[in-house]
N, C-alpha and C positions, 0 to 999 in steps of 0.2 A: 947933259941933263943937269939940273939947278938940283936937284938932291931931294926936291919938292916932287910928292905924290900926287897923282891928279884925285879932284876929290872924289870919282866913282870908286878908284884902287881905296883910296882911303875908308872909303864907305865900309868897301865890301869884306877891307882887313877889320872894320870894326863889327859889323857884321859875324864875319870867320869866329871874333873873342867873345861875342855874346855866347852863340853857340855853345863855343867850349865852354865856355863855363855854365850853360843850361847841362852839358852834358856832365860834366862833375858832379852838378848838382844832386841830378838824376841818379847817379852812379851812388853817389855818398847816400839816398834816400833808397836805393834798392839795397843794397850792404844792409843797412837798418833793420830793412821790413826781413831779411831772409833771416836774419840773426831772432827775430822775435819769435817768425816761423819756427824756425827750430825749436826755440825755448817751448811753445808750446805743443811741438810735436814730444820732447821729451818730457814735459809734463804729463801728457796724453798717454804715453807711452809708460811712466812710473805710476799712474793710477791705473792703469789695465792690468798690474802685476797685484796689489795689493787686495785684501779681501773688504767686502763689502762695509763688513763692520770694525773696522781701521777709523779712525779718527781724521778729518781733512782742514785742515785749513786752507783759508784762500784770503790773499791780499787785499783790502779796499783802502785806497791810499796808502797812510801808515799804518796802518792795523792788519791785524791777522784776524778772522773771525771765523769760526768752527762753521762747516757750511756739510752739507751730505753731497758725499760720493760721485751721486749721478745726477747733481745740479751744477757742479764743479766740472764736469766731463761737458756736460753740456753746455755751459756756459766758454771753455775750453775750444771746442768745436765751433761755436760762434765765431769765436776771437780770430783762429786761424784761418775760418773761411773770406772773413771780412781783408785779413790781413793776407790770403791769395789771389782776392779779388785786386786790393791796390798796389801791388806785386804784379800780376798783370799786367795793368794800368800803367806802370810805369816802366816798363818792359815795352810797350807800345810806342811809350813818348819815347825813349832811349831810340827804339827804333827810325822812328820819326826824325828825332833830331839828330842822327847818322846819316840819313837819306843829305837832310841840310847840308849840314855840315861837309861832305859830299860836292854835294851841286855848289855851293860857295866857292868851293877849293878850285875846282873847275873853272868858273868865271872867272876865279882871279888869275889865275895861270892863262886863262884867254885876258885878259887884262894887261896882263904884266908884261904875255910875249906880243900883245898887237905892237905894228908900228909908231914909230913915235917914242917908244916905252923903251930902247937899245939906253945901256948905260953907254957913258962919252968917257 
């Protein structure tokens, strides 16, 4: 063999590195979203302890602005639900681009062991 790939192997090796790196991607955006998750679960969770008439701030941009209790909770509860919906979301594509990434691997190992493809 000339050392040269045939360009379907070639394809399917670029192919195979798209993937991975869709799936990093994925991976590096689920970490994110689960990290926020928390944040606002233990947010959720230190305003369920304090009493009604406690003082709240909540962040808009760089500012802190004095907001009530059960506009922050609720607002709170948005945020996480939004934020386990695209957690979800991308829990699916992960799933999805594992299936690929899969089937790729596959064709190329029939690729690589067809005849023709013996190292010399």
């Amino acid at each position: 063999m000339s050392g040269e790939l045939p360009p379907q192997v070639q394809n399917q090796i670029a192919q195979l590195q798209q993937v991975q790196q869709q799936a990093q991607a994925l991976a590096q955006q689920k970490s994110q979203l689960e990290i926020m998750v928390k944040e606002s679960d233990m947010a959720l969770e230190e305003l369920g302890k304090i009493d009604e008439d406690v003082t709240v701030f909540k962040n808009i941009g760089n500012l802190m602005i004095k907001a009530e209790k059960g506009n922050v909770i609720e607002d709170l509860k948005e945020k996480k639900e939004t934020l386990d919906l695209r957690l979800q979301t991308i829990i699916r594509q992960e799933e999805r681009i594992h299936k690929r990434f899969t089937q790729l691997q596959e064709q190329l190992k029939t690729s690589v062991g067809s005849p023709g493809m013996h190292a010399e």
